[in-house]
C-alpha positions in Angstrom: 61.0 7.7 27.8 57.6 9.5 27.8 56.8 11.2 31.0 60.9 11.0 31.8 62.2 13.2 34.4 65.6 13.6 35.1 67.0 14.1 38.2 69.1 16.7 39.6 67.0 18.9 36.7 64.1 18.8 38.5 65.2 20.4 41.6 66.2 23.7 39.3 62.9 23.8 37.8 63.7 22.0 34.7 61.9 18.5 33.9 63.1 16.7 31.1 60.5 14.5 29.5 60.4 12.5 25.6 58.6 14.7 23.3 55.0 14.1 22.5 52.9 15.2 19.1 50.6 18.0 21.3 54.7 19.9 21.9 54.8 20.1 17.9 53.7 23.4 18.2 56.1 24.6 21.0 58.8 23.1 19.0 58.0 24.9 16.1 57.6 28.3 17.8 61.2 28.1 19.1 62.2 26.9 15.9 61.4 29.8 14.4 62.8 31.7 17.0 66.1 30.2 16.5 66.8 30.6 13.1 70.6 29.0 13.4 68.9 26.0 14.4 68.0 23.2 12.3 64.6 24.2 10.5 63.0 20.6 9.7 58.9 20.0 9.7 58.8 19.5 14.0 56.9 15.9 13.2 60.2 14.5 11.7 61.7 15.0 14.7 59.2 12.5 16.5 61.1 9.7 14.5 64.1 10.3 16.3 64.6 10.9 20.3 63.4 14.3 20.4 63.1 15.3 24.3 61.8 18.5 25.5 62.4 20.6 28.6 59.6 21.9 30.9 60.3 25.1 32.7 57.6 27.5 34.3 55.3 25.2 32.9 56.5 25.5 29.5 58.4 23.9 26.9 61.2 25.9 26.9 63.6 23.9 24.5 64.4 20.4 23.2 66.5 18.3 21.7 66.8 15.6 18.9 69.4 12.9 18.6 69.4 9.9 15.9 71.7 6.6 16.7 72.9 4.3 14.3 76.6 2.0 14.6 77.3 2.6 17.8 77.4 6.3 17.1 75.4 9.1 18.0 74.5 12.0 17.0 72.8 15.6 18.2 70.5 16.8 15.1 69.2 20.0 16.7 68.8 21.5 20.3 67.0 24.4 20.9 65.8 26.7 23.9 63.2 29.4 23.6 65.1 33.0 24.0 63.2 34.0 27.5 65.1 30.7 28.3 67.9 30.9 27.4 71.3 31.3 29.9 69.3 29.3 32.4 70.9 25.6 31.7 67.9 24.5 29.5 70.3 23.8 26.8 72.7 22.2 29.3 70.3 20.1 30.9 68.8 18.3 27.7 73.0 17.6 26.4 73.5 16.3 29.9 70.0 14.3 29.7 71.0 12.2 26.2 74.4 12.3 26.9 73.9 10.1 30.2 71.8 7.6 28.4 74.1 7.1 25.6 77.1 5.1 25.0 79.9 5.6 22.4 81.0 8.7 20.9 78.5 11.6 20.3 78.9 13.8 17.3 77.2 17.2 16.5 77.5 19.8 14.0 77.4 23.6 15.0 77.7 26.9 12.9 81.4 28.6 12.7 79.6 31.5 14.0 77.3 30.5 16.9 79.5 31.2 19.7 76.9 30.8 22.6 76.6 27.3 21.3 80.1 26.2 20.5 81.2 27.3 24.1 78.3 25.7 25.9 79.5 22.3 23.7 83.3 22.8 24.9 82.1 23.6 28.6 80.2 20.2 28.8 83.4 18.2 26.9 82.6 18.3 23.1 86.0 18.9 21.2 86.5 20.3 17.9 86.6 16.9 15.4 87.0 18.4 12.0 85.5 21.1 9.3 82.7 20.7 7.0 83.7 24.1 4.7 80.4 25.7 3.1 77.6 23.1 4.7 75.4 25.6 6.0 73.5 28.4 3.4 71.7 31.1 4.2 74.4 32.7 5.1 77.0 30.5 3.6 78.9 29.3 6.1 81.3 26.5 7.6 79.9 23.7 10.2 82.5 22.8 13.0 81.8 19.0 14.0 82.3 18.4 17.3 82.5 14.8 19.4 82.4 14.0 22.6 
């Protein structure tokens, strides 16, 4: 996948590529700019398909998925806030979700709105309820599947 661009992404000024170790650093500076996302050391994430999107020139977000069964499932996605509402976050779903097959599960915060809507826009549905798995606040995890 390195060097991957998808199409249709392109043309909006969004290239979708596999991660690489010099985009640790971007990773980890949206990390910590997205605190409701999943705060793991940014090299783990090269173990799994962790893919990146390029806007302006920049990594402006990623995403990190892990397969195992038949069954997928999104760890973390990501987009830098000066990015956001642009379709970064859109773009990398769409991007794994057209290279997988079988069902796709995530797990989002009760609370993260922005994120549970963009999931039900693109065709995730709520699977079941995972009461107190997120701390920090304490909080509920909605699993979601596609």
């Amino acid at each position: 996948m390195t060097g991957m661009v998808e199409s249709g992404e392109e043309e909006a000024g969004i290239a979708i590529r596999a991660a690489a170790r010099a985009d640790l650093p971007f990773i980890e500076q949206i990390q910590t700019l997205s605190p409701e996302s999943a705060q793991w050391p940014a090299a783990d994430f090269l173990n799994y398909d962790c893919r990146v999107a390029l806007a302006g020139g920049r990594v402006a977000g990623f995403i990190v998925t892990r397969s195992a069964a038949g069954e997928h499932e999104i760890l973390t996605l990501a987009v830098a806030p000066e990015f956001r509402r642009r379709g970064i976050g859109r773009a990398l779903v769409e991007s794994v979700l057209r290279s997988l097959a079988g069902p796709v599960f995530l797990e989002v915060r009760e609370s993260n709105m922005a994120a549970l809507n963009l999931y039900k826009t693109i065709g995730f549905y709520e699977y079941a309820v995972r009461r107190s798995y997120y701390s920090d606040p304490e909080e509920p995890a909605i699993v979601m599947r596609i």
